[in-house]
C-alpha positions as CSV (number, residue, x, y, z in Angstrom):
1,X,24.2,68.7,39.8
2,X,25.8,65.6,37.9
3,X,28.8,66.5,36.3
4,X,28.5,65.7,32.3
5,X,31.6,63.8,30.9
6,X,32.8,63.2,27.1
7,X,31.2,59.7,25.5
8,X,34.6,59.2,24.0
9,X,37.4,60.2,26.2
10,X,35.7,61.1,29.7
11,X,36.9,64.3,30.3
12,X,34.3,66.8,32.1
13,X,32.3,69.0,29.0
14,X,32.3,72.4,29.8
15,X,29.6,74.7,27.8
16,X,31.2,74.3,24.6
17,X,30.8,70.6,23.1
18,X,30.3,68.6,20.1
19,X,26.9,66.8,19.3
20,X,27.5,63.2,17.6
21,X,24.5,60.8,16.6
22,X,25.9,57.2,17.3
23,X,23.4,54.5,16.9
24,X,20.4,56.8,17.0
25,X,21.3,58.5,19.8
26,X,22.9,61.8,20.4
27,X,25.7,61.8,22.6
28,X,28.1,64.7,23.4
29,X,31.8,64.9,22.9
30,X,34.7,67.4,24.2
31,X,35.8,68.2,20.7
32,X,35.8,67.1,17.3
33,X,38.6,64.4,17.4
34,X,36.7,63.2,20.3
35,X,33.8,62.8,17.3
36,X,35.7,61.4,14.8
37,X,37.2,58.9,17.3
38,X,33.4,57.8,18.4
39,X,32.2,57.9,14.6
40,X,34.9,55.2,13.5
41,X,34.6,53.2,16.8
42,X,30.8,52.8,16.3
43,X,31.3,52.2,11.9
44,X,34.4,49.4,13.4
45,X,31.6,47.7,15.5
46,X,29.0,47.7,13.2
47,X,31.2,46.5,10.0
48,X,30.6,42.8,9.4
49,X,33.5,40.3,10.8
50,X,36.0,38.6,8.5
51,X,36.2,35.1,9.7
């Protein structure tokens, strides 16, 4: 069996986790800063670039 790991921080998920969408995709996290962190990561790539 694979083992499942957190999309933010890589630590290994155990039965209780966080569901995030990022980019129309679901992903799973360990906990809730875990989805914060991801949320703001993906809004930081997506904002437009001040050049």
């Amino acid at each position: 069996m694979t083992e499942r790991t957190c999309a933010a921080c890589d630590c290994v998920l155990d039965a209780e986790t966080v569901k995030v969408e990022i980019g129309g995709r679901t992903v799973e996290v360990c906990c809730a800063d875990c989805a914060e962190k991801l949320r703001e990561a993906h809004a930081a790539a997506k904002a437009p670039r001040k050049e």
